[in-house]
C-alpha positions, 0 to 999 in steps of 0.5 A: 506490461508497460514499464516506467523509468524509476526515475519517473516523478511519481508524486506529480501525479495525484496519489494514495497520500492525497486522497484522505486529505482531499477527503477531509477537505471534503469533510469540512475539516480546517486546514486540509487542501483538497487536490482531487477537488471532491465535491463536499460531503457529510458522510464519506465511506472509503473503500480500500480493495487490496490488489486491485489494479486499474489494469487488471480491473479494465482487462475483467471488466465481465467479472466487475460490472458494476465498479467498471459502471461508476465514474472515476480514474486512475490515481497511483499508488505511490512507492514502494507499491505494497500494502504496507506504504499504501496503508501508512499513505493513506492513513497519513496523507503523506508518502513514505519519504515521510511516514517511513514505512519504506516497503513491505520489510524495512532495515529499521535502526531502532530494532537492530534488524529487518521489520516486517511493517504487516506483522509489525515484527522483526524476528528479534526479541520481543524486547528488541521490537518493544523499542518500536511502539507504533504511535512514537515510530510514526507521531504524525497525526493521522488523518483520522485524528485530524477528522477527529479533532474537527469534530467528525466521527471517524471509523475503521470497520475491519477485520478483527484481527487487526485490532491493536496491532501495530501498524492498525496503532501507527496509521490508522488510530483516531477512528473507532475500531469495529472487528468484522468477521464477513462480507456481511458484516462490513455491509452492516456496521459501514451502514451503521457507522454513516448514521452515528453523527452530523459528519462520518468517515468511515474506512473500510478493508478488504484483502481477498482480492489480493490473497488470490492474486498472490496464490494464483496470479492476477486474471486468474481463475479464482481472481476473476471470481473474486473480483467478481464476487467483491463486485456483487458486495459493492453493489449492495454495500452502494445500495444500502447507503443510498438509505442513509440519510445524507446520501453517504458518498463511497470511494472505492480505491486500491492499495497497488496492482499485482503482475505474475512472475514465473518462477524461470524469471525469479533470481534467488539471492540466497543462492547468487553469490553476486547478489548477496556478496558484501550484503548485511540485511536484504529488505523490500519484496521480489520486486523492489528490493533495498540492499545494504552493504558493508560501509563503502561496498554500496558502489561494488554492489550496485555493479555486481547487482547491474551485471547480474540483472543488465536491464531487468531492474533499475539499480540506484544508490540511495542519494539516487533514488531520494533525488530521482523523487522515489519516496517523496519531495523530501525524506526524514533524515531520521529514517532514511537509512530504512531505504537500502545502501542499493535499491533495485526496482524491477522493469519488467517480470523480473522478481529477486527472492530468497528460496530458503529464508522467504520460501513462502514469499518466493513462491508465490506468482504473484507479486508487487512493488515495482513501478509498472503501470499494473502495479503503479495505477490504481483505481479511484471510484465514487458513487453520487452522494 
């Protein structure tokens, strides 16, 4: 595995956040810069495969095919690398300094504790996390919205549980919701959503690749398989927009890579008094985590996290972590208190969990969020269109 210095300048590379806007510009719409330089188009179809890493797809290149025949590159993935920042990334056009979905669970000030962005709960009353109404938390438009108000005929065809949910309200409004229920499914109303106007974007999801990553590691058995079999679905999904008129153009991108973590290589904090002394909410994942601490502890926690972990993690302040770029040219002070007092960042196969309040998510072997090269590049695919 190939580790990166946090201190890396993640966003002097191209990123998930300029894809859609290159895309838009693509599109035609007005205002929007176009740093990927992608040729112009009528009809667009995004492809997002939560999971896939740029590594791991060249390292299966056998049970992939035919994504590994179609031009393209690396791009990365921003940070924190986990699906929530991802979506909010591309579904913004900004990182998450700006967006402020800082990583898969955020202290968030607004609902007095923890909040998971995926589930859009934070464990609280239901009246504590009605505060937080998805459109007044990020009023950004979208780029949807923007492709929208151009004239563009915008669609997010995904699973249909994610209809109304809040992060589908937060970053993805602007587009028509289509619920899909199989592979099928997505096949067809992707086709039928590149034939309803003069100029088509059309979003498209899938997670499998990522729920077997997760349960079994990444190169594993069942994820060679269903790299495999979402292979043979782009396949045919590329074949039926070849008979859209206009020759729709599809771009197949990721969310973040996966690494595995062995469970000898996993520190629990519930269990680790120098860990969780002087810490009041523990947010992130295994990988990335931001601590915060009691008002002034954030110096003797950063040191207690640096002698427990030596040189595993990167351990930063706040001010240090903004400064070095991690979230982005500039963060809003109005949501810089959802990045910890302390953020630890793994360098190698290192995770920190929480055995008993996040079982689940600690058992798991594979995981995300650091800034390694398998978690960081993803990839960037097109079809001609």
């Amino acid at each position: 595995m190939t580790t990166t210095a946090p201190a890396l300048d993640v966003y002097s590379q191209p990123t998930l956040s300029t894809l859609m806007p290159s895309v838009l510009a693509s599109l035609g719409v007005a205002g929007e810069a176009n740093p990927l330089e992608l040729p112009d188009s009528r009809h667009t179809v995004v492809l997002l495969l939560d999971g896939l890493g740029w590594n791991a797809l060249n390292q299966h290149r056998d049970h992939a095919p035919f994504l590994c025949s179609l031009a393209g590159r690396p791009i990365r993935a921003g940070f924190p690398t986990t699906t929530a920042t991802s979506i909010a990334s591309l579904g913004t056009g900004l990182p998450s300094g700006s967006h402020g979905i800082t990583g898969y669970q955020s202290y968030v000030r607004e609902v007095s504790g923890t909040l998971n962005w995926l589930s859009w709960r934070a464990g609280r009353r239901g009246d504590e996390l009605a505060r937080l109404v998805p459109e007044v938390a990020l009023p950004t438009p979208t780029v949807f919205e923007r492709a929208a108000a151009d004239g563009v005929r915008c669609a997010n065809v995904l699973p249909a549980k994610f209809d109304g949910s809040g992060l589908t309200r937060a970053v993805l409004r602007g587009g028509t919701f289509t619920g899909i229920h199989a592979y099928g499914d997505l096949i067809a109303q992707v086709i039928t959503a590149s034939r309803t106007g003069d100029r088509t974007l059309t979003y498209c999801y899938l997670s499998e690749i990522d729920t077997l990553g997760h349960v079994y590691g990444p190169g594993s058995e069942s994820w060679t398989q269903q790299v495999a079999i979402v292979d043979a679905l782009v396949e045919n999904l590329a074949r039926a927009l070849a008979t859209v008129p206009g020759n729709p153009t599809l771009y197949i991108t990721a969310d973040h890579g996966m690494v595995t973590v062995d469970d000898v290589d996993k520190l629990d904090f519930d269990a680790d008094s120098r860990l969780s002394d002087d810490v009041i909410a523990l947010a992130g994942e295994p990988r990335c985590r931001h601590v915060h601490t009691r008002s002034g502890a954030a110096g003797d926690v950063a040191a207690r996290w640096r002698q427990a972990l030596g040189p595993r993690m990167w351990i930063g302040t706040r001010d240090e972590a903004i400064t070095a770029g991690l979230f982005g040219p500039a963060v809003r002070s109005d949501i810089a208190g959802r990045i910890g007092d302390v953020v630890a960042i793994a360098l190698d196969g290192v995770a920190v969990v929480r055995r008993k309040k996040e079982s689940r998510l600690s058992a798991l072997p594979g995981q995300h969020g650091a800034l390694t090269d398998d978690e960081l590049l993803i990839p960037l695919l097109h079809t001609a269109g």
